[in-house]
C-alpha positions in Angstrom: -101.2 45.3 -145.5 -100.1 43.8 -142.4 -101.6 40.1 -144.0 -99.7 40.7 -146.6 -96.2 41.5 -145.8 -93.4 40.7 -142.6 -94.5 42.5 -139.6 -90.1 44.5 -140.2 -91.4 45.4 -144.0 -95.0 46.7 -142.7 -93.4 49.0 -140.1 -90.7 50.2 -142.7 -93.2 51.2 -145.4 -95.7 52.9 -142.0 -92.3 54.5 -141.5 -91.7 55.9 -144.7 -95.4 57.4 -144.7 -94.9 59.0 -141.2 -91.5 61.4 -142.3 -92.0 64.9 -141.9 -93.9 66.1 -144.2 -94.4 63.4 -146.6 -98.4 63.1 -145.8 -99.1 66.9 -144.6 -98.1 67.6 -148.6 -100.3 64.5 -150.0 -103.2 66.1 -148.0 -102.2 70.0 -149.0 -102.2 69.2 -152.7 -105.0 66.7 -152.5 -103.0 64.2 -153.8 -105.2 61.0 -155.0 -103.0 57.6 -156.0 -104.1 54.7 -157.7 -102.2 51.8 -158.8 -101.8 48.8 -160.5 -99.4 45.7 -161.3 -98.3 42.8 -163.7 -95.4 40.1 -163.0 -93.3 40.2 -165.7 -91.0 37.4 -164.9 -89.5 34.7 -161.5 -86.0 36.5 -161.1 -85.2 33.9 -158.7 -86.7 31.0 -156.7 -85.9 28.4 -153.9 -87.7 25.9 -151.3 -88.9 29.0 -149.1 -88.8 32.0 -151.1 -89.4 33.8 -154.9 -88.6 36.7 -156.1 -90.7 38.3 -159.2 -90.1 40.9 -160.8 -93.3 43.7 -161.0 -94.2 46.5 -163.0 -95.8 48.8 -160.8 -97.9 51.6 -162.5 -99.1 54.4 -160.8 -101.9 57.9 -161.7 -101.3 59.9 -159.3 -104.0 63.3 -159.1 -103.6 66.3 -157.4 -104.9 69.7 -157.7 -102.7 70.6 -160.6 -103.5 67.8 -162.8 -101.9 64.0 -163.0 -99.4 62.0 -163.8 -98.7 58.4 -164.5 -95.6 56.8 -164.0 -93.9 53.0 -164.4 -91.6 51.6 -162.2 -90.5 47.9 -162.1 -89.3 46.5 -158.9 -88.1 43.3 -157.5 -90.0 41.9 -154.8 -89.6 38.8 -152.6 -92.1 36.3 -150.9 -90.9 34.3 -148.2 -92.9 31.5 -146.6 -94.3 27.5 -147.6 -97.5 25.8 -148.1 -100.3 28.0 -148.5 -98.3 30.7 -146.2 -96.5 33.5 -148.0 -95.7 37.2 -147.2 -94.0 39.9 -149.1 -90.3 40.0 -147.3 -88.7 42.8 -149.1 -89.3 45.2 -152.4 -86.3 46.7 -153.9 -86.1 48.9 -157.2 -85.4 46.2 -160.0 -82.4 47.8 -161.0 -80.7 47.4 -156.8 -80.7 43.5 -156.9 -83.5 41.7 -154.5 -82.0 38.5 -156.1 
């Protein structure tokens, strides 16, 4: 992911992974995720930056069945030219305008 988003928003997100916890119940309940996206809409735009809003669906499988949920979420490119990276991701309904 590191390609793909600010070196402060890849560490936050390793971060979020890493809390106590969080992956040692993932592995216990054999949790599998898969996901997948469509821009709905440009909530806002300028000369080095854009911000789309995303509906984010997700299946996620464990060992007592699955469950597929949809989530839309703001999320902001920064860059110019042929050089963009994901800058922040913010629930829709927060702001990330």
């Amino acid at each position: 992911m590191q390609a793909f988003c600010v070196p402060t928003l890849a560490a936050q997100i390793k971060a979020a992974y890493s809390l106590p916890g969080v992956a040692s119940v993932r592995t216990s309940k054999k949790q599998v995720s898969a996901g997948s996206s469509v821009i709905e809409s440009i909530r806002a735009f300028g000369s080095h930056s854009l911000t789309f809003l995303v509906q984010v669906t997700q299946r996620l499988t464990e060992l007592t069945g699955s469950k597929v949920a949809t989530t839309e979420y703001a999320v902001t490119v920064t860059g110019s030219g042929t050089s963009w990276q994901v800058s922040d991701i913010e629930l829709a309904t927060a702001g990330n305008s």
